[in-house]
N, C-alpha and C positions, 0 to 999 in steps of 0.2 A: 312302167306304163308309158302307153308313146302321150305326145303332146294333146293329142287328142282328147283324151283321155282325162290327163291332170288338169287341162283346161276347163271340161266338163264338172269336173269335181272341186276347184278353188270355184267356181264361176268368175275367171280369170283369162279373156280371150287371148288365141295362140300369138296371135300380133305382140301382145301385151308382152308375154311371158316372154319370149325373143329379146324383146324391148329390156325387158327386167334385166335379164341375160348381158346383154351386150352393155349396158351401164353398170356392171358390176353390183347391183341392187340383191341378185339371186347368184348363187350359183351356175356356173357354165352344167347344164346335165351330160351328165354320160354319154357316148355312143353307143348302139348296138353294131352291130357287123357292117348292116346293111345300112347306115350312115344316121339312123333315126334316132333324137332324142329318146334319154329312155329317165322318165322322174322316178322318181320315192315317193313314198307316204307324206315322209317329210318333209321333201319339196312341197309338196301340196298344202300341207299344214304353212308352210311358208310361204305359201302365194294367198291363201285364204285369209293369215294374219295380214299382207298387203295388202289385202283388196278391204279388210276391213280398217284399217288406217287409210285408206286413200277416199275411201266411203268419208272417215270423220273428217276428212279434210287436209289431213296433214299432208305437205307438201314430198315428192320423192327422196329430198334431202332430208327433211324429218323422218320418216320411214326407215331410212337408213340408219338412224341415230336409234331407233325405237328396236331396230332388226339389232341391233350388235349391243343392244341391254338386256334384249331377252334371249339373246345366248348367252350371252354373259350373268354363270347363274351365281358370280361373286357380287354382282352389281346390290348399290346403293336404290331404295323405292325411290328416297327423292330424285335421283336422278333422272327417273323416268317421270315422278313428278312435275320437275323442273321442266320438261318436252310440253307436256300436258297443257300447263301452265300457261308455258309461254305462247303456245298457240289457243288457246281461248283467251289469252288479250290481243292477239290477230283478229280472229275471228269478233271479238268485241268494237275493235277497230272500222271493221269492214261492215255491222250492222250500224255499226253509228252512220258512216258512210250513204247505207242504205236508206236509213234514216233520213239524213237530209236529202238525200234526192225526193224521197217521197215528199216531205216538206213541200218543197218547192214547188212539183209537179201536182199537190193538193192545191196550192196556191194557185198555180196561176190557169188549173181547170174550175177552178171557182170563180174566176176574172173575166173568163170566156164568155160571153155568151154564148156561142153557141149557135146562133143562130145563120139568118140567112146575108147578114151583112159579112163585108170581106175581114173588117178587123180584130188581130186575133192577140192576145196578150201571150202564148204561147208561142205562137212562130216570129213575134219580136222579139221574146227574150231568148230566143234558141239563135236571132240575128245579132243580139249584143255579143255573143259568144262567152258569157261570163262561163266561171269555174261549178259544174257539179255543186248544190250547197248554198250558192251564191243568190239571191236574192235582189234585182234592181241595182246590179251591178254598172259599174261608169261603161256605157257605149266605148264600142273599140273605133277607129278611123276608118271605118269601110264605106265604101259608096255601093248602094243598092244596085243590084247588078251585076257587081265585080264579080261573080263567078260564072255569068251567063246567063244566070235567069232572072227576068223583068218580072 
């Protein structure tokens, strides 16, 4: 089947599969005569397991490590447990992450008033330049203005 085709059926766009392609992720496909990609079944089955590992998040490095366990029909579960694993304490990392940003940004829309005066506890602390998380962080050395705007 031309790319077309296997694209339609992984729901895995032709850019993508190229992409896949050229980083050694998938198999180079076949030629036909007339110089056209030609997939397999299997190919497809193999872009549709990518595209569902790249949906849960896992990185194209991990994909690759998850692609060459589930060929590998001697493989260890925990090993593929071990992938799992280790990206749901990423992904735990990255909600904590989230977390604190909301924190902060519950904060300091609660300080706001809101209103019609100019002073804003948000666009001060977005001037501190603290860290994501950070909370009435120590002011950096900047003088108002130093980018242009008064």
């Amino acid at each position: 089947m031309n790319i077309g085709i296997a694209a339609e059926r992984s729901s895995v766009p032709p850019k993508t599969i190229r992409y896949y392609e050229s980083i050694g992720l998938i198999r180079r496909a076949n030629r036909r005569n007339n110089n056209y990609r030609d997939y397999s079944n299997h190919d497809v089955q193999t872009l549709r397991f990518i595209h569902r590992a790249r949906g849960l998040g896992f990185t194209v490095r991990e994909v690759g490590e998850l692609l060459a366990l589930w060929f590998d029909k001697k493989r260890a579960s925990y090993q593929v447990k071990t992938v799992a694993l280790r990206h749901i304490t990423e992904i735990d990392g990255k909600l904590a992450e989230l977390q604190g940003m909301r924190r902060v940004l519950v904060d300091l829309t609660e300080r706001c008033h809101g209103d019609t005066h100019p002073e804003c506890p948000i666009l001060d602390d977005l001037a501190r330049g603290d860290a994501p998380g950070v909370v009435g962080g120590a002011p950096h050395n900047k003088t108002p203005g130093a980018h242009g705007f008064s």
